[in-house]
N, C-alpha and C positions, 0 to 999 in steps of 0.2 A: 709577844712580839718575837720575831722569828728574824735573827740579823748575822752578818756574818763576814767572811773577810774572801774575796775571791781573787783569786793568783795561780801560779802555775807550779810551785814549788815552796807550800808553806811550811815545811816538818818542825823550821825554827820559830813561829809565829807564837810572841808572849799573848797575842789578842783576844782570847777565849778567856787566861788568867784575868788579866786589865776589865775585862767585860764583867766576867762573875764578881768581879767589887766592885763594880762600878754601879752594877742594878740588877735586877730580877727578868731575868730573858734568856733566852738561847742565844747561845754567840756560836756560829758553824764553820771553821775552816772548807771554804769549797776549790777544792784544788780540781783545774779543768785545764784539759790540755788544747788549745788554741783553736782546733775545727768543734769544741764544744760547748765554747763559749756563747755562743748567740743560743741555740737553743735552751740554755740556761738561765740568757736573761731572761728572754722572751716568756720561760715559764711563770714568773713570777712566784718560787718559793720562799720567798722573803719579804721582809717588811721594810730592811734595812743593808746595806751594802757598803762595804770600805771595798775599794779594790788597788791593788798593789802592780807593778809594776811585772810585767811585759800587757799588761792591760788596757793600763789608765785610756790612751787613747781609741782602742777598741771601744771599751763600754761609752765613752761619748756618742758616739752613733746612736745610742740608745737612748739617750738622756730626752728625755720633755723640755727641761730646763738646763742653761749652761750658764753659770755665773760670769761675766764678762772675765773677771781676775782668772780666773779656770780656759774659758779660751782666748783669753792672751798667752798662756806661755803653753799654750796646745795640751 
């Protein structure tokens, strides 16, 4: 399983540590600067996606599914 945390400035990100205890996977900080974000979703090199803030709204666009509680507060 191939997962990971996508943000634009992660150097300080404990989520790779938290991941390696947590289970048996790759956990991949993907730090992408804002014009390169869509083709990153679009690629699909993951299985799995946490994404962090100047994001969260961007990658909605993308989403197939949107939890109602997720877009209520945008």
């Amino acid at each position: 399983m191939r997962c990971g945390l996508l943000g634009k400035t992660l150097v300080y990100s404990h989520s790779p540590t938290l991941h390696r205890l947590l289970g048996d996977y790759d956990y991949t900080l993907f730090e992408k600067q804002p014009e390169a974000v869509a083709d990153f979703l679009q690629s699909g090199a993951w299985d799995g996606l946490n994404v962090t803030i100047p994001y969260k709204k961007l990658v909605m666009e993308y989403c197939s599914y949107i939890d109602p509680r997720a877009k209520a507060i945008g």
